[in-house]
Structures are given as C-alpha cells and as structure tokens.
ROSE-4610 file (N, C-alpha, C; in Angstrom, 1 decimal, always signed):
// ROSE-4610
residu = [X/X/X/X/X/X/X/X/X/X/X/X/X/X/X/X/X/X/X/X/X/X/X/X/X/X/X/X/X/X/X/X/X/X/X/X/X/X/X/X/X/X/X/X/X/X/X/X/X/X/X/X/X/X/X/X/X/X/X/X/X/X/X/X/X/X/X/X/X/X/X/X/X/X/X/X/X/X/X/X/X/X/X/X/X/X/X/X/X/X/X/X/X/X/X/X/X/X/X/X/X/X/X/X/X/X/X/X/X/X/X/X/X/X/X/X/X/X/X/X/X/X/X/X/X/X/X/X/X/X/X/X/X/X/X/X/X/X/X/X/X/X/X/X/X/X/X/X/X/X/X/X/X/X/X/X/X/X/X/X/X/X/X/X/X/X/X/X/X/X/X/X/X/X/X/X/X/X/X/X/X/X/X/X/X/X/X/X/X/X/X/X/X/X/X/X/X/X/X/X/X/X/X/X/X/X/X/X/X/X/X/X/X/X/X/X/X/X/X/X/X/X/X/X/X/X/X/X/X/X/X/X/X/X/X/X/X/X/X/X/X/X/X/X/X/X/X/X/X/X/X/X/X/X/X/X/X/X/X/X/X/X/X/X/X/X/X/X/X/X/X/X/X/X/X/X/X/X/X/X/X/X/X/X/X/X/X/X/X/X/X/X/X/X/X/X/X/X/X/X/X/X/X/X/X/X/X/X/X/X/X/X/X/X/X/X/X/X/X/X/X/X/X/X/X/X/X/X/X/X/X/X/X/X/X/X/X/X/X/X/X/X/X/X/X/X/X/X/X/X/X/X/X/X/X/X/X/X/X/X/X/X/X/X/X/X/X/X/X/X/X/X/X/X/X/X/X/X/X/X/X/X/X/X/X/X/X/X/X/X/X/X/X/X/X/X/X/X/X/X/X/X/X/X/X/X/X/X/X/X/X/X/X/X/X/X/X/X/X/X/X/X/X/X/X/X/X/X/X/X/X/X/X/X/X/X/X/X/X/X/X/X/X/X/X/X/X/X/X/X/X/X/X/X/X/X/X/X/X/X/X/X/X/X/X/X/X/X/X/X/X/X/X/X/X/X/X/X/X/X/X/X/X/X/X/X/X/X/X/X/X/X/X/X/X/X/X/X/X/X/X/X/X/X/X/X/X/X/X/X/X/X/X/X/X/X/X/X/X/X/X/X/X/X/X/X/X/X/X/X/X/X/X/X/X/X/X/X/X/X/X/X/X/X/X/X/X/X/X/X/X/X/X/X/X/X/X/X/X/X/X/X/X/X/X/X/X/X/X/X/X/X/X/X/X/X/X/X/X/X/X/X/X/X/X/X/X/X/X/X/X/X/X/X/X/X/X/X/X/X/X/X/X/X/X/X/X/X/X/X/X/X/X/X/X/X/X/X/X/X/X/X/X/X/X/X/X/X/X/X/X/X/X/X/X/X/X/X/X/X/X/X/X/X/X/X/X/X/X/X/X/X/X/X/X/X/X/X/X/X/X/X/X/X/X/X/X/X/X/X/X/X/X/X/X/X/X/X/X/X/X/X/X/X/X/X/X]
num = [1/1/1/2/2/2/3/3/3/4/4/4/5/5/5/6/6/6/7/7/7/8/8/8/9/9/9/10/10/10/11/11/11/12/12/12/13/13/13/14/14/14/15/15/15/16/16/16/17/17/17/18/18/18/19/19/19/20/20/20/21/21/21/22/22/22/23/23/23/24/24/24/25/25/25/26/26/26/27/27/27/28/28/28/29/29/29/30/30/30/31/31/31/32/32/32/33/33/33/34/34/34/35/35/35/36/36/36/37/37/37/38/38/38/39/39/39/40/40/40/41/41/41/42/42/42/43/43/43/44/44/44/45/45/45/46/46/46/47/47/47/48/48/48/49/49/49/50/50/50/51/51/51/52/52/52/53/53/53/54/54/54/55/55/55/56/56/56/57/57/57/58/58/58/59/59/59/60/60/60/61/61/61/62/62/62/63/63/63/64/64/64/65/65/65/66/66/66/67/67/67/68/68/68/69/69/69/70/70/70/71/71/71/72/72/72/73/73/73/74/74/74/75/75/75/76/76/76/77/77/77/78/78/78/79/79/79/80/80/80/81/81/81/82/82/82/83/83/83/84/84/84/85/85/85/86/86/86/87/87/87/88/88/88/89/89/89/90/90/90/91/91/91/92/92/92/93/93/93/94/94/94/95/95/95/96/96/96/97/97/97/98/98/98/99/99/99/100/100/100/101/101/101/102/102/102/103/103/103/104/104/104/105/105/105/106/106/106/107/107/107/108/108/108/109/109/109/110/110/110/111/111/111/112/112/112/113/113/113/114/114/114/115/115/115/116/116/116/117/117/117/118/118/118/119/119/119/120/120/120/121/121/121/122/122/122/123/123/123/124/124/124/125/125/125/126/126/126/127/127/127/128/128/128/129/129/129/130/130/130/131/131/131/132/132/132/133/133/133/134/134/134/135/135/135/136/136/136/137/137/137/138/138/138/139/139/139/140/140/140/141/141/141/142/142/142/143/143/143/144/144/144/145/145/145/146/146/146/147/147/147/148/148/148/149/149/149/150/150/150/151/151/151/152/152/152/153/153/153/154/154/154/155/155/155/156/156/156/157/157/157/158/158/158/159/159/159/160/160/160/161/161/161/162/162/162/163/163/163/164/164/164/165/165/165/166/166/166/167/167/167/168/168/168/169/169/169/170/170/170/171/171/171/172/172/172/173/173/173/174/174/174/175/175/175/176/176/176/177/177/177/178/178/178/179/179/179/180/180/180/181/181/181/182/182/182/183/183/183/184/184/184/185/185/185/186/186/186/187/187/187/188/188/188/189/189/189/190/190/190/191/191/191/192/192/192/193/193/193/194/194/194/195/195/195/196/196/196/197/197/197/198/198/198/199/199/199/200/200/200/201/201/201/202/202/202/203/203/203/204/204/204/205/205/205/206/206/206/207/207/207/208/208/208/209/209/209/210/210/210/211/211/211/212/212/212/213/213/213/214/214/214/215/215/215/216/216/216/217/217/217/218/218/218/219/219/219/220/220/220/221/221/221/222/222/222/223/223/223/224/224/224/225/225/225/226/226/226/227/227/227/228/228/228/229/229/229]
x = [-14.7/-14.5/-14.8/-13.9/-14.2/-15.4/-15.8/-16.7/-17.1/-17.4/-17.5/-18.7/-19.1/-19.8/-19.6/-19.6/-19.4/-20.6/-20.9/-21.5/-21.2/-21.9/-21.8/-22.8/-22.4/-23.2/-23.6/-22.1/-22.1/-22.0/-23.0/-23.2/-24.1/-24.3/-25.3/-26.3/-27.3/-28.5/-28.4/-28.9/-29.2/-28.1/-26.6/-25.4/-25.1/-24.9/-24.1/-24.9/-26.1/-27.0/-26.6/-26.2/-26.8/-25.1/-23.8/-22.3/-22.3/-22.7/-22.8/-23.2/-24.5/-24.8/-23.8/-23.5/-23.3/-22.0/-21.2/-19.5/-19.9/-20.7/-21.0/-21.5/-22.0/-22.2/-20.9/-20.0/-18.5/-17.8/-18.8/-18.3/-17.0/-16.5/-15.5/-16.0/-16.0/-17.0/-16.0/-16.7/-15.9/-17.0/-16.5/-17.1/-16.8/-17.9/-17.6/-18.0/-17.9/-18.6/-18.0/-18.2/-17.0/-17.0/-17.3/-16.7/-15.6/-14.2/-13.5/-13.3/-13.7/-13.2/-14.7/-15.6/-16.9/-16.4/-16.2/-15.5/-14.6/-13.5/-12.3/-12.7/-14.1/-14.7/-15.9/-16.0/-17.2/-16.0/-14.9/-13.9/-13.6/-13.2/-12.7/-13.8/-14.9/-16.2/-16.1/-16.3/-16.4/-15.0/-13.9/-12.6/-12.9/-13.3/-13.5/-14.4/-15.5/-15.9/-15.3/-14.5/-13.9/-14.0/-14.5/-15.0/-13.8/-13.4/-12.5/-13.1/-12.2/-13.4/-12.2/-12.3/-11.6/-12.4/-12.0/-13.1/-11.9/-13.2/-12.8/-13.9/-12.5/-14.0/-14.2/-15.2/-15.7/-16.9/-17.1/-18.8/-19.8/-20.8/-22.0/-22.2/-22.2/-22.5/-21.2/-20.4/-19.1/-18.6/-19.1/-19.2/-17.4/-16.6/-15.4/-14.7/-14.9/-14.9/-15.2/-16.6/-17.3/-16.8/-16.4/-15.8/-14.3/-13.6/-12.3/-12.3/-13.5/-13.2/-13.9/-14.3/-15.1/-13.5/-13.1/-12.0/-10.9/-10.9/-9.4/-10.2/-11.7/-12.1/-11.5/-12.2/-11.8/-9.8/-9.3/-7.5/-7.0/-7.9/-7.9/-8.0/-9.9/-10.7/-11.0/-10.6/-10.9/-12.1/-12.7/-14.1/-15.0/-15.7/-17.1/-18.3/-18.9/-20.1/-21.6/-21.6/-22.5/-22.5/-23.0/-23.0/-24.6/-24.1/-25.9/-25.4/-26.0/-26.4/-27.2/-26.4/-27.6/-27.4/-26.9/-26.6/-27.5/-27.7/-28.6/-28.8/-29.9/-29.5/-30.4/-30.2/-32.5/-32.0/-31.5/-31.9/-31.8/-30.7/-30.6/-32.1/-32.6/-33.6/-34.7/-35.0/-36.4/-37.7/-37.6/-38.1/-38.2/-38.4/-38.3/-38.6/-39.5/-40.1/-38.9/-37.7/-36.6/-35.6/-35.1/-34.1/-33.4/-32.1/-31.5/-31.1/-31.2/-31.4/-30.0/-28.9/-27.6/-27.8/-28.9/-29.1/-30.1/-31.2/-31.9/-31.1/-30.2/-29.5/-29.0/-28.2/-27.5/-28.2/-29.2/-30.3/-30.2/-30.4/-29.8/-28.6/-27.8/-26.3/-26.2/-26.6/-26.8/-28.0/-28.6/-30.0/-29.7/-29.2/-29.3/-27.7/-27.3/-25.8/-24.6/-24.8/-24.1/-24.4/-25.3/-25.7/-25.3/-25.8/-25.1/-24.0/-23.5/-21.8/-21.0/-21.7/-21.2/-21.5/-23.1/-23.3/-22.3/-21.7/-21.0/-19.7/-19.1/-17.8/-17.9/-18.6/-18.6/-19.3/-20.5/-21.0/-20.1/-19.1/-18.1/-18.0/-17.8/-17.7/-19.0/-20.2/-21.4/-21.6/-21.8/-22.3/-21.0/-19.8/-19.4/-19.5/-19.8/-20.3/-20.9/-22.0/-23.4/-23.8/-24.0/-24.5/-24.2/-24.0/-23.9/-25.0/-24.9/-26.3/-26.3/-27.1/-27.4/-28.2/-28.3/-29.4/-29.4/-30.8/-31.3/-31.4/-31.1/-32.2/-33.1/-33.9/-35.1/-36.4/-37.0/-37.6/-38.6/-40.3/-41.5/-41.8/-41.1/-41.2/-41.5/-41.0/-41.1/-42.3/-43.2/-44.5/-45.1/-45.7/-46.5/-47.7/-48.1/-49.5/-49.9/-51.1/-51.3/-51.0/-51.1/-51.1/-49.2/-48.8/-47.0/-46.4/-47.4/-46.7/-46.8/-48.1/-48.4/-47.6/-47.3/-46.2/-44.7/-44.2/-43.5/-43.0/-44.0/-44.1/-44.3/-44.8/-45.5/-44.3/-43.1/-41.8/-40.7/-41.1/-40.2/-38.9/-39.7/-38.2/-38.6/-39.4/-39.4/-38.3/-37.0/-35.6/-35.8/-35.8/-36.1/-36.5/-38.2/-39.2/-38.7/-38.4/-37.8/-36.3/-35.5/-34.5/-35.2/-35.8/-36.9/-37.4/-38.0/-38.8/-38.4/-37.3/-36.1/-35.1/-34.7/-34.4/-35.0/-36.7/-37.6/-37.4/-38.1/-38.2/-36.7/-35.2/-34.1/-33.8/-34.5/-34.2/-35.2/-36.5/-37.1/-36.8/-35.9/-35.2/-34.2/-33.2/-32.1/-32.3/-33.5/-33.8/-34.3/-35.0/-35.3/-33.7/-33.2/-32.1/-31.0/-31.0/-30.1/-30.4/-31.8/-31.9/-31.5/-31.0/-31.0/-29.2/-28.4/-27.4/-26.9/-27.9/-27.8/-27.8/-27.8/-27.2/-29.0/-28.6/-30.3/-30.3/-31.1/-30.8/-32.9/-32.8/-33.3/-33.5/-34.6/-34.8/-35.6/-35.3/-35.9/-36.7/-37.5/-38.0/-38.7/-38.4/-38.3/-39.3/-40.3/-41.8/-42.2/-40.6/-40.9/-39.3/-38.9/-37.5/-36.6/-35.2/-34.5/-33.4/-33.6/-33.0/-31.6/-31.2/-29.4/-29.3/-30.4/-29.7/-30.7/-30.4/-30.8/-32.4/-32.7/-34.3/-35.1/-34.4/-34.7/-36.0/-37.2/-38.4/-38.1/-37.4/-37.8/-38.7/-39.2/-39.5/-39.2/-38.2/-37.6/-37.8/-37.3/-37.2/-35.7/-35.3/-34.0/-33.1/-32.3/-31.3/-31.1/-30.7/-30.5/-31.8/-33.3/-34.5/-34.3/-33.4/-33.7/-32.2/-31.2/-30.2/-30.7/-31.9/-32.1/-33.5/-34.1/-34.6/-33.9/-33.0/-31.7/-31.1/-31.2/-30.1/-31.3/-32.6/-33.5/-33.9/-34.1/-33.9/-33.1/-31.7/-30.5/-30.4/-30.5/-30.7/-31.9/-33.1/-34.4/-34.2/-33.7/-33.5/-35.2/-36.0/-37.3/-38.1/-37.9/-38.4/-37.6/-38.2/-37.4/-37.7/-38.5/-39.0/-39.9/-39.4/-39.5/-39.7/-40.7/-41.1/-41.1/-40.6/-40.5/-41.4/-42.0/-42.6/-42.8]
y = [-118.0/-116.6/-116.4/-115.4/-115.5/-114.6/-115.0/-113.6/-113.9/-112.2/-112.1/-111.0/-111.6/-110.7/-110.1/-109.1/-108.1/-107.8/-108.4/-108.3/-107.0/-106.2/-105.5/-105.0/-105.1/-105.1/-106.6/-107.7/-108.7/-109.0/-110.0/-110.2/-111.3/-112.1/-113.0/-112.8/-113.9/-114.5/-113.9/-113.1/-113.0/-112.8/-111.8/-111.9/-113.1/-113.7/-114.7/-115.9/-116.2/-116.8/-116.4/-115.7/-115.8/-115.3/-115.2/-115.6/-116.8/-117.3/-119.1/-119.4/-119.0/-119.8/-119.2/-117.9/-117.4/-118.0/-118.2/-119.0/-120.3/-121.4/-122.2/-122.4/-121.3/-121.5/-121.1/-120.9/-120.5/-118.8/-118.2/-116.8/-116.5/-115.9/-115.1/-114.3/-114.4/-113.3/-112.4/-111.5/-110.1/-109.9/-109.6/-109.7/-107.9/-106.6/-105.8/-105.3/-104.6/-104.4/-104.0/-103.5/-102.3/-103.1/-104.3/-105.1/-106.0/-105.7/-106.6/-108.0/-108.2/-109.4/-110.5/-110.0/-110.5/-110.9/-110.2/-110.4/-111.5/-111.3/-112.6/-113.5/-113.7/-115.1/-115.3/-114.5/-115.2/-115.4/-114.7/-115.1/-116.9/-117.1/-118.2/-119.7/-118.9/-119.8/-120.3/-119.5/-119.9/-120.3/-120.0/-120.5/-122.2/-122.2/-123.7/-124.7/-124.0/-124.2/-124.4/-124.2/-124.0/-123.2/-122.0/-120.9/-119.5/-118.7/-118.2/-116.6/-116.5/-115.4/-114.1/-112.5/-111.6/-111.1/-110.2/-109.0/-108.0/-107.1/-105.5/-104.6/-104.2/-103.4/-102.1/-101.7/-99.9/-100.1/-98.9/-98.1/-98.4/-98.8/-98.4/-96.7/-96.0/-95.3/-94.3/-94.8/-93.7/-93.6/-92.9/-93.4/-93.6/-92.5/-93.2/-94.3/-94.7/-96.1/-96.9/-97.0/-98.2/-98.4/-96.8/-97.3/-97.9/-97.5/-98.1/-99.8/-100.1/-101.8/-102.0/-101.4/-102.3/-102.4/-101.2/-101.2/-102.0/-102.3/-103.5/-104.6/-104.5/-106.6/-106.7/-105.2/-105.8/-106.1/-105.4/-105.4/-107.0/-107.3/-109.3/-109.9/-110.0/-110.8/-110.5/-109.7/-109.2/-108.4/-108.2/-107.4/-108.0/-107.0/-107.4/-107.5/-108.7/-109.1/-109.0/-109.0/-108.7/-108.2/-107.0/-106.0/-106.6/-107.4/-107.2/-106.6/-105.4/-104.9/-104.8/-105.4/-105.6/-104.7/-103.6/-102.4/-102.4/-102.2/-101.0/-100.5/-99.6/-98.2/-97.8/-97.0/-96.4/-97.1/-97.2/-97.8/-96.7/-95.8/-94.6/-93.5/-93.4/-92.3/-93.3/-94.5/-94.6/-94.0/-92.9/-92.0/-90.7/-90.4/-89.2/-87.8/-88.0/-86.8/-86.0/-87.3/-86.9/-86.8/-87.3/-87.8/-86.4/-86.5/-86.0/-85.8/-84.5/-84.2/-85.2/-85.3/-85.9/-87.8/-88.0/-89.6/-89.4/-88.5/-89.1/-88.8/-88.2/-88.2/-89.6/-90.0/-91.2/-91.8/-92.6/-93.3/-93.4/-92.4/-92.1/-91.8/-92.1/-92.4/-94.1/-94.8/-96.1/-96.3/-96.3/-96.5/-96.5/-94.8/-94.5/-93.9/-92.9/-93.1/-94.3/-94.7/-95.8/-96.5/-96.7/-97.9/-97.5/-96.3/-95.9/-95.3/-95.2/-95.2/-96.6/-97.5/-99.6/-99.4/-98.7/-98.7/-98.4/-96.9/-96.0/-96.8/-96.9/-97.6/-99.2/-100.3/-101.1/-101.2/-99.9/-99.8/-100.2/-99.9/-100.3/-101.7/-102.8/-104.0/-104.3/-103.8/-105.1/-104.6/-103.9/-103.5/-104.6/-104.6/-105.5/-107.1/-107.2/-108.6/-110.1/-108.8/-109.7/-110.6/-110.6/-110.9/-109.9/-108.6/-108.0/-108.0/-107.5/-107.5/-106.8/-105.8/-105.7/-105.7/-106.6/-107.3/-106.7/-106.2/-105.5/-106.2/-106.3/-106.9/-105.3/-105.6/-104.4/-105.5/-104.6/-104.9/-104.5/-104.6/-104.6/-103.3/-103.2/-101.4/-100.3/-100.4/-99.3/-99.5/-100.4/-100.8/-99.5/-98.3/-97.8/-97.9/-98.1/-98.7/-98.2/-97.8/-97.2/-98.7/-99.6/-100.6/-100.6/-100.6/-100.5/-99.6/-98.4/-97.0/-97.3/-97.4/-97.8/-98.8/-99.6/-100.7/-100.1/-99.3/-98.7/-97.7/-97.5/-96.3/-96.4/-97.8/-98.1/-99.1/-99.7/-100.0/-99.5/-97.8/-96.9/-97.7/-97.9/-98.3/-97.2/-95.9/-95.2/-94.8/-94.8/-94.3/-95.8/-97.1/-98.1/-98.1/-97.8/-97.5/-97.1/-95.4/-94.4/-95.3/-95.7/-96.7/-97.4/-98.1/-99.3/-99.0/-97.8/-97.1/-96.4/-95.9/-94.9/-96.1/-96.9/-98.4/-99.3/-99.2/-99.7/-98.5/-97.5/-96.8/-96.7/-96.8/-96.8/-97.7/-98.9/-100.5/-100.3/-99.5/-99.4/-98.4/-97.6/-96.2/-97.2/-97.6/-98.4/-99.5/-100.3/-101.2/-100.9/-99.8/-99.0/-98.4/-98.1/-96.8/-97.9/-99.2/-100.3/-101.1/-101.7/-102.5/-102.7/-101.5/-101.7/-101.7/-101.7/-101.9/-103.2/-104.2/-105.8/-105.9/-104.4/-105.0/-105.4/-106.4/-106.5/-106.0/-105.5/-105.0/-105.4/-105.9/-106.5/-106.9/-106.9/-107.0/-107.5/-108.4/-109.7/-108.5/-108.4/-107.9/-108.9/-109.1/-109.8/-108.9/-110.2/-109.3/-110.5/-110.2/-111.1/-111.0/-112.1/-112.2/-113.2/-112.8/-114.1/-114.8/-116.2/-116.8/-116.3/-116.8/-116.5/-114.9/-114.0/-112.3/-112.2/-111.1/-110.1/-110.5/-110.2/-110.2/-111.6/-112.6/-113.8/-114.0/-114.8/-114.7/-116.4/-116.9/-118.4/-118.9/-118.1/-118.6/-118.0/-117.5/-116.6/-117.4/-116.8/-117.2/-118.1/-118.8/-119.7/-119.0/-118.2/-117.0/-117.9/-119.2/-120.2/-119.8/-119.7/-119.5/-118.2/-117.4/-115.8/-115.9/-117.0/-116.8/-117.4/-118.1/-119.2/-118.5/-117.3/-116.0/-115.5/-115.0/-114.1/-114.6/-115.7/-116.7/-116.8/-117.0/-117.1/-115.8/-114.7/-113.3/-113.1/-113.8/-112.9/-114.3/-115.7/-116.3/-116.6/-115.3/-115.5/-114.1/-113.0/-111.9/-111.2/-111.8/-111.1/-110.3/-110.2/-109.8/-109.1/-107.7/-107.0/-107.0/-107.8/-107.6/-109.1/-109.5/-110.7/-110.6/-111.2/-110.9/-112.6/-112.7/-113.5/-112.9/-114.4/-114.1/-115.7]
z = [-29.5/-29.1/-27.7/-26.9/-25.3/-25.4/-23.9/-23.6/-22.4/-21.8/-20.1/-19.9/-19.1/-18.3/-17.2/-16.6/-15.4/-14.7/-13.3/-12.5/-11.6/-11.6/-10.6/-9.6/-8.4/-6.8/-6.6/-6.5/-6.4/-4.8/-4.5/-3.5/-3.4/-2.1/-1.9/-2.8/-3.4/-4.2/-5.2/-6.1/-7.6/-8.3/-7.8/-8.7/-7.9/-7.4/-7.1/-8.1/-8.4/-8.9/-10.6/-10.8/-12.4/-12.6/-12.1/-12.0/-12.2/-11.2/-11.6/-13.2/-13.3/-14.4/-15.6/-15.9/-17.1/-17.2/-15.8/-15.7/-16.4/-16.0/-16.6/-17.8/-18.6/-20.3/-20.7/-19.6/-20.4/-20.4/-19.7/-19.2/-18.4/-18.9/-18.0/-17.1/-15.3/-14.9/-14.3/-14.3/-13.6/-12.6/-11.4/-10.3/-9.7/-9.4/-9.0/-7.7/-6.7/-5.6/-5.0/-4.0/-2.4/-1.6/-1.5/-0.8/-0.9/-0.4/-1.2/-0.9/+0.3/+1.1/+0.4/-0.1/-0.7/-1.5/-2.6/-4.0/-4.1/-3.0/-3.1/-3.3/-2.2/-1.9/-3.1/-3.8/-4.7/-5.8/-5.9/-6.7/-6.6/-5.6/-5.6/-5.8/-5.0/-5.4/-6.5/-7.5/-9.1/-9.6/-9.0/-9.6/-9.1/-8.3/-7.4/-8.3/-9.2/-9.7/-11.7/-11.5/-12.9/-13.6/-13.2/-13.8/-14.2/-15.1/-15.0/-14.4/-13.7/-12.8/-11.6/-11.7/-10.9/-10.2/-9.3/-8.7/-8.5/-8.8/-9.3/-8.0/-7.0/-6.3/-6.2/-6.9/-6.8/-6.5/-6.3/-6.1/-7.1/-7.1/-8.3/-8.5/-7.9/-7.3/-8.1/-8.4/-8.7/-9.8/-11.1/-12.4/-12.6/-12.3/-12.7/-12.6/-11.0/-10.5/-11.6/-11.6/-12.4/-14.1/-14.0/-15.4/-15.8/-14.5/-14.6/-14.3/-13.3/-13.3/-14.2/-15.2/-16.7/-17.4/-17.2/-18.2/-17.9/-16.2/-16.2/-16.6/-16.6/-16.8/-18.1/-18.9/-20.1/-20.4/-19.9/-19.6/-19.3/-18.6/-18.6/-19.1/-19.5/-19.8/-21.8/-22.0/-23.6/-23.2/-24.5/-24.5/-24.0/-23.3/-22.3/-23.5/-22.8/-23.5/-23.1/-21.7/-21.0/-19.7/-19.6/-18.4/-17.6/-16.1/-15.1/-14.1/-13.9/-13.2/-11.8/-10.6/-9.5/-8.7/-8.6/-7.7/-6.5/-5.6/-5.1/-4.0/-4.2/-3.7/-3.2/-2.3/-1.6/-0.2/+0.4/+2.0/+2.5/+2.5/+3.1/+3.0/+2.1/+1.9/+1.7/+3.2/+3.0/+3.4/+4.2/+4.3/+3.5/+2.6/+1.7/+2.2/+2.9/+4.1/+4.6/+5.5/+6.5/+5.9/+4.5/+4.3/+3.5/+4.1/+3.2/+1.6/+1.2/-0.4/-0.9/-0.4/-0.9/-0.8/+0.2/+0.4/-0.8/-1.3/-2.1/-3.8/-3.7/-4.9/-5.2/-3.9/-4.0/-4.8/-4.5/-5.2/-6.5/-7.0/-8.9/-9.2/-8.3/-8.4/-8.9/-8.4/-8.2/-9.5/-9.4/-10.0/-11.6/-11.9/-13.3/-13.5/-12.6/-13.2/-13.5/-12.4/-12.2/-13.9/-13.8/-15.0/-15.8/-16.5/-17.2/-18.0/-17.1/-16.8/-17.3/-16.5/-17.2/-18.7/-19.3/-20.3/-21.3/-20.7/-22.0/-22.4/-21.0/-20.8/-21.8/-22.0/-22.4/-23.7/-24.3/-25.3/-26.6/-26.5/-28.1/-27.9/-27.0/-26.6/-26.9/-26.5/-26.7/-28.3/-28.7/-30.1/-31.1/-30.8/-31.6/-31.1/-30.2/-29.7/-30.5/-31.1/-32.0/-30.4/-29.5/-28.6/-27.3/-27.1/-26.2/-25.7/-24.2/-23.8/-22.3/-22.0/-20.5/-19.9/-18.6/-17.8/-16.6/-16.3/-14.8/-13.9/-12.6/-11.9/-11.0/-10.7/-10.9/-9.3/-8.6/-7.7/-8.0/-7.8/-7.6/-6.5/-5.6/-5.3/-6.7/-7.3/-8.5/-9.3/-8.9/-10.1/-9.2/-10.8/-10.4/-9.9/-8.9/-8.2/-7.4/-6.4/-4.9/-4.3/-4.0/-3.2/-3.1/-4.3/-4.2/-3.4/-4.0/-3.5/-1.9/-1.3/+0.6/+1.1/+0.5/+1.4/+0.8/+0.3/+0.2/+1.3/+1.6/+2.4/+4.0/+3.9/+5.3/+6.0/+4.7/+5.2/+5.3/+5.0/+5.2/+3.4/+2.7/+1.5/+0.2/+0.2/-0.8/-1.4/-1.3/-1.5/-2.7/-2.5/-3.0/-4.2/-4.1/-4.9/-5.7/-5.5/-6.3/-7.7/-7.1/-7.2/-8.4/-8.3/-9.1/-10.2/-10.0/-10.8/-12.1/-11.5/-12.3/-13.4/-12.7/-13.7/-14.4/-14.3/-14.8/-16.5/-16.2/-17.5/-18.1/-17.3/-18.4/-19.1/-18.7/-19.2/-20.5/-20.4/-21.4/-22.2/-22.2/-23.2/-23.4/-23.0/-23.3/-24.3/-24.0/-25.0/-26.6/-26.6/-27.8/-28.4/-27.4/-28.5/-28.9/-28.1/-28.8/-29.6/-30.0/-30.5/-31.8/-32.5/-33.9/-34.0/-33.0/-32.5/-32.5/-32.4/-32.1/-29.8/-29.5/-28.1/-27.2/-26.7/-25.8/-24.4/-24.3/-23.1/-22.1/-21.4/-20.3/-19.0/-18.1/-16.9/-16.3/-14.9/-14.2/-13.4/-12.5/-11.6/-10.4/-9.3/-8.3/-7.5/-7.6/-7.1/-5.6/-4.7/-3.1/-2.9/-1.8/-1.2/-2.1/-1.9/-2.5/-1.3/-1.4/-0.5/-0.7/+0.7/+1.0/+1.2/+1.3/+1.3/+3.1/+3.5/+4.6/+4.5/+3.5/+3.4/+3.1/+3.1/+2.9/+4.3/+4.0/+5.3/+5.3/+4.7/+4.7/+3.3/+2.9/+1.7/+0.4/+0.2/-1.3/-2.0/-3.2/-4.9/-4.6/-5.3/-5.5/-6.3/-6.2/-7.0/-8.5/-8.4/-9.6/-10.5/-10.4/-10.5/-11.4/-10.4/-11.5/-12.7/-11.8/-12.7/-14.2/-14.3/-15.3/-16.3/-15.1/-16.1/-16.8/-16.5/-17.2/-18.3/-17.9/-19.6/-20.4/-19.6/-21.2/-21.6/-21.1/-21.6/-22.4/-22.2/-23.1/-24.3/-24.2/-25.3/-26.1/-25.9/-26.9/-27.2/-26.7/-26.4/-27.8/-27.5/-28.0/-26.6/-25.5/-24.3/-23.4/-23.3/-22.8/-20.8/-20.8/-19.1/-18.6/-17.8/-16.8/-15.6/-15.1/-13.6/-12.9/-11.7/-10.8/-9.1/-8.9/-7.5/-6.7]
C-alpha cells in the first residue's frame, strides 16, 4: 500500500531532514512552501535520490492554499498518510510591544490555523490509514518559564514564543481528540540551532538527528512529545 507524507514549510535542516528519511522507508513526499524555486530543488534532491517526490507551493499561513496543495498531493500521490508540519511564523512580531496587531495575528495564522487547516483537509486520509499521523516540529521559545520568557524577549523573538507555545498545547488537544481515531499525532521540540539553516552557530543538532526522532515518534507512536538539544 502507498503512502505519503506532506511536508509543509520545507526548507533547509529539519523538513529537509526528516523528507529524506520518511522518502527512504518508502514515502511519497509532497513538498509545500512559497518558495518555489526551493521546492524544485528539494524536489529533485530526493528524486536524485530515488525517492518519489512534487512540490506544491502555498502559504502555511493561508488555509485555502494549504488545503488545495494537500488536495493535489493527494490528486498524485493517493491518500496522505502523514502530515509534518514545520511552518513558521513570529519573526515579524518579535517585539510585541511595536508590533503590529495584523503581524501578531499572522503568527496564529501559521502556528494554529494553518495546521489545522492540513489537519481537516487530510483528516479522512489519516483516520483510514491505520497509520496516519501528524508530526510538529515545535521550538523551546514556547516552554512556559521566566528564564524562556527573558531570552525571548531579550532576542526580540516573542512573536516566536507566542508561535511555540500556541502549537505546543494544539499538539496536545490534537493528540487526545485523535487518539481513539488510530491517527498519532506528535512533536519534536528543538531546544538549540539546527545545522544547514540561518541560525546555525556552528554547532546545531544534525536535521538527520531530528529526522530519526520523528520516525521513532511515529513507529512507537506511545509518545506524544520529544525534545532534542
């Protein structure tokens, strides 16, 4: 039986990281993002690879969008089996103080619409799956903490935070209201940098590292949350 997963907010280190892996247990990937000239190229990466693989480019951010490239992967690829989620969102409103009310909306455009939007659109696919599943990736800005909250703030990434935080508790409503559904739903949380992106200091996590969290998340699927540092 086929089955694919749809990455969306594909881009250098962790979708690009865990594309690979899921191509190689034999996924069909669907690649999404507003970048199209990114997309081609991570397209062909994995075709290079032997991997059977499109890109579909919309917005996280734009629920119709997002639901129309779930709906051509599936137009290709058959039914979607696994939706990850790497969207994100918050750079604009990392100041909260200055930022505009429409930058800090964005944020939960990305964060919680968005997602949920992939959710509804592919919900009839992972529930008949017997292995459906949707996987976060989720950042350590969002741990409620004073020490979180101050380097949040002190790097100007509260837009971020906010972002994190808001995806943290839907991964945990998400995972309760499916489980009796069979779909798993799950999230890595990356508590430092990942090599190969903007924020890379020289010593990140190895994207392969989170992609190899993610497959044991979704093949023990008893755990709903994974932390990497």
């Amino acid at each position: 039986m086929s089955r694919t997963i749809v990455v969306v907010g594909f881009g250098p280190g962790v979708s690009t990281g865990v594309a690979e892996k899921f191509g190689a247990e034999g996924f069909a990937v669907a690649l999404v993002g507003r970048n199209a000239e990114r997309l081609a190229a991570g397209v062909a990466a994995l075709k290079a690879g032997g991997v059977t693989a499109a890109g579909f480019p919309a917005d996280a951010g734009d629920p119709v969008a997002i639901r129309a490239a779930i709906g051509q992967a599936r137009a290709l690829f058959g039914p979607i089996t696994v939706i990850h989620w790497n969207a994100f969102g918050g750079a604009e409103a990392g100041d909260l103080l200055a930022a505009d009310p429409a930058a800090v909306a964005r944020v939960f455009d990305i964060a919680v619409v968005g997602l949920l939007s992939a959710v509804h659109e592919a919900l009839p696919d992972l529930k008949a799956a017997g292995q459906g599943a949707v996987l976060v990736t989720n950042g350590a800005f969002g741990d409620p903490t004073p020490m979180m909250d101050a380097f949040a703030v002190s790097l100007k990434s509260m837009g971020v935070a906010l972002a994190n935080a808001a995806k943290h508790k839907l991964v945990g409503l998400l995972a309760q209201a499916l489980k009796d559904d069979g779909v798993y739903v799950g999230e890595v949380t990356i508590a430092g940098t990942i090599k190969g992106t903007a924020w890379d200091a020289g010593a990140g996590i190895e994207p392969s590292a989170v992609a190899d969290a993610f497959w044991g998340l979704y093949q023990a699927r008893d755990e709903v949350r994974a932390r990497m540092s």
